[in-house]
Structures are given as structure tokens and as C-alpha cells.
C-alpha positions, 0 to 999 in steps of 0.5 A, a space after each residue: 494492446 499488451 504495450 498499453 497494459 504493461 504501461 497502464 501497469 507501470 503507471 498504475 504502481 508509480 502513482 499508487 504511492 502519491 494517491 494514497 499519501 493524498 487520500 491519508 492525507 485528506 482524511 486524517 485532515 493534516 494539511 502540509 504534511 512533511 514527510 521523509 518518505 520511508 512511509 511511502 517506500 514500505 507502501 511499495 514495497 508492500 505493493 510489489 510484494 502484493 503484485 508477485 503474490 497475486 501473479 503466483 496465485 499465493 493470495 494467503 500469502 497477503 496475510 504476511 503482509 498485514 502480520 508484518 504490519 501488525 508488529 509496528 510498536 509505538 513509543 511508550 508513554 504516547 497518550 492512548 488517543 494518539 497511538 489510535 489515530 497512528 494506528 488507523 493511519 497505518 491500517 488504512 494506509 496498508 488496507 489502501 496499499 493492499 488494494 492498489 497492489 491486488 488490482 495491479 497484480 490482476 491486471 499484470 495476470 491478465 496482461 500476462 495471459 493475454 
């Protein structure tokens, strides 16, 4: 039982990236979106960091996550509509991330704990 944990795990991490690219993707309505998968990178980043967060009990730490986020510039000069839509793509991204990340460093826990 702990074997399939642990797979679930894995599986639940690798596919997190593709899922959330899907639902941002579905609710920013943009449809063919080409990207150059650094966005993606920083959301595994940002869900590793929440699984080791959450396995060490350090759950205020998750702010640092959201304050490493709240750093990102836009250009100037961008009409304020668009920085906007960037700026809810990036919070829901991040919200999205955090979630996959908390519910994957539960089940790590409770493998762990088994």
C-alpha cells in the first residue's frame, strides 16, 4: 500500500504542471497557447517547495511562496487591463499550485506516517 502511495504521489506531482496549464488555459479562454514552459517550471518549483513545507509542519512558510509571488513587475507602459488579466493569471496559477502542492504534501505525510 505504501508502493501505490508513493506512485500516486509521483504521478500526482508530474501531472499537476499539465492540469493546471489546462484549467488557466480553459478559463483565460486563450486557445493554442504556445508557451516556453518557464511558467511551468516555477509551478514545480513552487509545488516542491509546498510538499517540503507541509512534510516539515512549517505551513506559515507557504507565505513565502505568495511573497515571492507578489514581487513579479510588469512592463511599464502596459495598458492597466492587461496587467490585470496577467496579474489574476499569475494569482490563480499560484492559488492553483498551492493546492496541488498542499494536498500532495498531505499525502507524502500520511504515506510517510503509514
Amino acid at each position: 500500500m505504501k508502493i501505490a502511495l508513493i506512485i500516486l504521489s509521483i504521478l500526482l506531482y508530474a501531472a499537476s504542471g499539465y492540469f493546471i496549464k489546462l484549467l488557466l488555459g480553459k478559463l483565460s479562454g486563450i486557445k493554442d497557447q504556445k508557451t516556453d514552459y518557464i511558467g511551468m517550471t516555477i509551478g514545480y518549483s513552487e509545488r516542491l517547495l509546498t510538499i517540503i513545507f507541509v512534510i516539515f509542519n512549517q505551513y506559515t512558510a507557504l507565505g513565502l511562496i505568495i511573497a515571492a509571488k507578489s514581487i513579479l513587475r510588469f512592463p511599464a507602459g502596459e495598458r492597466e487591463s492587461k496587467v490585470h488579466k496577467e496579474s489574476e493569471y499569475v494569482l490563480v496559477g499560484t492559488m492553483l499550485s498551492l493546492v496541488f502542492g498542499i494536498l500532495n504534501g498531505l499525502l507524502v505525510l500520511y504515506t510517510l506516517n503509514y
